[in-house]
MIVOFI-104954 format. One line per field, with one value per residue: x, z, y of N, C-alpha, C in turn; residue in one letter. Coordinates in steps of 0.1 Angstrom, whole numbers, plus 2048, in hexadecimal, padded with zeros to 3 digits. Atoms other than C-alpha are relative to their C-alpha. Last residue first. Layout:
REM residues N
nu: c(X; ...)
nw: c(Z; ...)
nv: c(Y; ...)
cau: c(X; ...)
caw: c(Z; ...)
cav: c(Y; ...)
cu: c(X; ...)
cw: c(Z; ...)
cv: c(Y; ...)
r: c(A; ...)
//
This chain:
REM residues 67
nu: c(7FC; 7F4; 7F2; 7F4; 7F6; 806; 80D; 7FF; 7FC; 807; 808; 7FC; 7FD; 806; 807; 7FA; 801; 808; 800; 7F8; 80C; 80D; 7FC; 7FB; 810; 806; 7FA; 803; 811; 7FD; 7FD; 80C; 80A; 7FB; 801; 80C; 803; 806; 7FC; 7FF; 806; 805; 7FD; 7F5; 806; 808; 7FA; 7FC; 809; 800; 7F3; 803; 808; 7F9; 7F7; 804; 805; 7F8; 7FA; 80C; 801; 7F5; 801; 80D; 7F9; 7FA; 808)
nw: c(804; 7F9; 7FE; 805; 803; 80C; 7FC; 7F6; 807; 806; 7FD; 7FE; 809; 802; 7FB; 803; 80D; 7FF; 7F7; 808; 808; 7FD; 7FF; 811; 806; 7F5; 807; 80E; 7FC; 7F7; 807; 80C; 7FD; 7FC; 80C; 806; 80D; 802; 810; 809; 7F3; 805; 80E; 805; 7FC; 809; 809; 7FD; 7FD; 810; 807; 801; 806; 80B; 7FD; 7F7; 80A; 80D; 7FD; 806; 812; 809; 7FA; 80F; 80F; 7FF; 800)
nv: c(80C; 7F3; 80F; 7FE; 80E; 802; 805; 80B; 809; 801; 806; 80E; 808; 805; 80D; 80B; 803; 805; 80E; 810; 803; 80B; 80E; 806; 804; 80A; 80C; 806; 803; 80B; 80B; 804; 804; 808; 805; 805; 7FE; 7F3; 7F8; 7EE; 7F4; 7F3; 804; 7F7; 7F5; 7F5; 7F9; 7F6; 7F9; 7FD; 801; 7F2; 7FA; 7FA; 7F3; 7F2; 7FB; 7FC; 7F2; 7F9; 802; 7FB; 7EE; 7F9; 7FE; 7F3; 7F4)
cau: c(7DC; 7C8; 7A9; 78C; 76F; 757; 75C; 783; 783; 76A; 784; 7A1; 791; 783; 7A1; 7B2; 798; 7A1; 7C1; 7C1; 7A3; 7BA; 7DB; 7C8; 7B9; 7DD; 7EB; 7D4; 7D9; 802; 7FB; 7E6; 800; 81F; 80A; 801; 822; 827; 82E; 835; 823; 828; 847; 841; 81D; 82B; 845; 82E; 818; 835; 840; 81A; 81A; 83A; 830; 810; 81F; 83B; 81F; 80B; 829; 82C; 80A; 80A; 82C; 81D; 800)
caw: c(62C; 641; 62E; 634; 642; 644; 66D; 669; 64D; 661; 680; 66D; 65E; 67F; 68B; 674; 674; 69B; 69C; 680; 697; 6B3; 6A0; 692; 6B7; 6C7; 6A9; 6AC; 6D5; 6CE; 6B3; 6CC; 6E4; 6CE; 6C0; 6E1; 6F1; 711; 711; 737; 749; 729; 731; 754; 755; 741; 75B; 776; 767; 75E; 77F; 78B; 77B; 788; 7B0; 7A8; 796; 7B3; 7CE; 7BB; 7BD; 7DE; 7E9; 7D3; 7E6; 80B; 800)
cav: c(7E4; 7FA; 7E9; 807; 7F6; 814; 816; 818; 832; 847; 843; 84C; 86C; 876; 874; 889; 8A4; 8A3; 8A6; 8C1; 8D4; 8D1; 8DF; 8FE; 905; 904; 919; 931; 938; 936; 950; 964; 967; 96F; 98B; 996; 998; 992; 96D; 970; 94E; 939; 923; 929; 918; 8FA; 8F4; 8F8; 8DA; 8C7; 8C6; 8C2; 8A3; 897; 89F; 88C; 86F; 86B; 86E; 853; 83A; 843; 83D; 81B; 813; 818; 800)
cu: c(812; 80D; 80B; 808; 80C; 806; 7FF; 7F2; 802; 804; 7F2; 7F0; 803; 801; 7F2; 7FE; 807; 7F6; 7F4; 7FE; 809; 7F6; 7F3; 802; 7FF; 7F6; 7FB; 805; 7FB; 7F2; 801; 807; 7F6; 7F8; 802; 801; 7F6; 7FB; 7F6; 805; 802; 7F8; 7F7; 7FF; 80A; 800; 7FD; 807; 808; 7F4; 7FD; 80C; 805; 7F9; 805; 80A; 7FB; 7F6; 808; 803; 7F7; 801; 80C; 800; 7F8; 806; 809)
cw: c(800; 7FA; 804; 805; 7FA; 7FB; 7F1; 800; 804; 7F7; 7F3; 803; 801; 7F1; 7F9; 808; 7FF; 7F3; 7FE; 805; 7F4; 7F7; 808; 805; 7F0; 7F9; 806; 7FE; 7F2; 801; 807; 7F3; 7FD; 809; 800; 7F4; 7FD; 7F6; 7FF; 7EE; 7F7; 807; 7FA; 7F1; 7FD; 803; 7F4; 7F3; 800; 7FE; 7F7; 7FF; 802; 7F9; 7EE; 7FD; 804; 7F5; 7F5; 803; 7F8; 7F4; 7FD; 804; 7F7; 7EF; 800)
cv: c(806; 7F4; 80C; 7F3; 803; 7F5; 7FC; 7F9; 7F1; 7F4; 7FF; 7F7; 7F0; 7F9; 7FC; 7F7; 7F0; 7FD; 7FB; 7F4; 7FA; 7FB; 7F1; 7F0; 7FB; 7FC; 7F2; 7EF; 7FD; 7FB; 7F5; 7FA; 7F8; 7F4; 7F0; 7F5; 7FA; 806; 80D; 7FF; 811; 809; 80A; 7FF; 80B; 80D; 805; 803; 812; 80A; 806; 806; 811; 806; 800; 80C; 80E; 805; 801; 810; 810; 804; 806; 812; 806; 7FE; 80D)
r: c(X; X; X; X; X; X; X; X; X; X; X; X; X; X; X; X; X; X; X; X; X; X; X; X; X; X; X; X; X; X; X; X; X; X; X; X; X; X; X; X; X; X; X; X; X; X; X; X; X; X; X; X; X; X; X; X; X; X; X; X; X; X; X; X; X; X; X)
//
């Protein structure tokens, strides 16, 4: 039991690691421009990911051979 509560403290303390080290990373982008292209590009790259899923998965349900 004490090893699972360890285990769970390690993932914890590395989450929020990577958590802070996000936050720094884009705590002072001051610049607008620099801002709002970071905020396009985010919403560009989700709606490719997700175009390109629904491509796999329509090719998946219609029987596409993945040969």
């Amino acid at each position: 039991m004490y090893a699972v509560l360890v285990s769970k403290s390690i993932i914890m303390k590395t989450l929020h690691l990577i958590k802070e080290i996000y936050m720094e990373g884009f705590r002072n982008l001051g610049h607008v421009i620099v801002r709002e292209y970071f905020r396009i590009f985010t919403w560009i790259s989700f709606i490719l990911f997700f175009v390109a899923l629904y491509a796999f998965v329509y090719r998946a349900v219609t029987g596409f051979a993945f040969d």
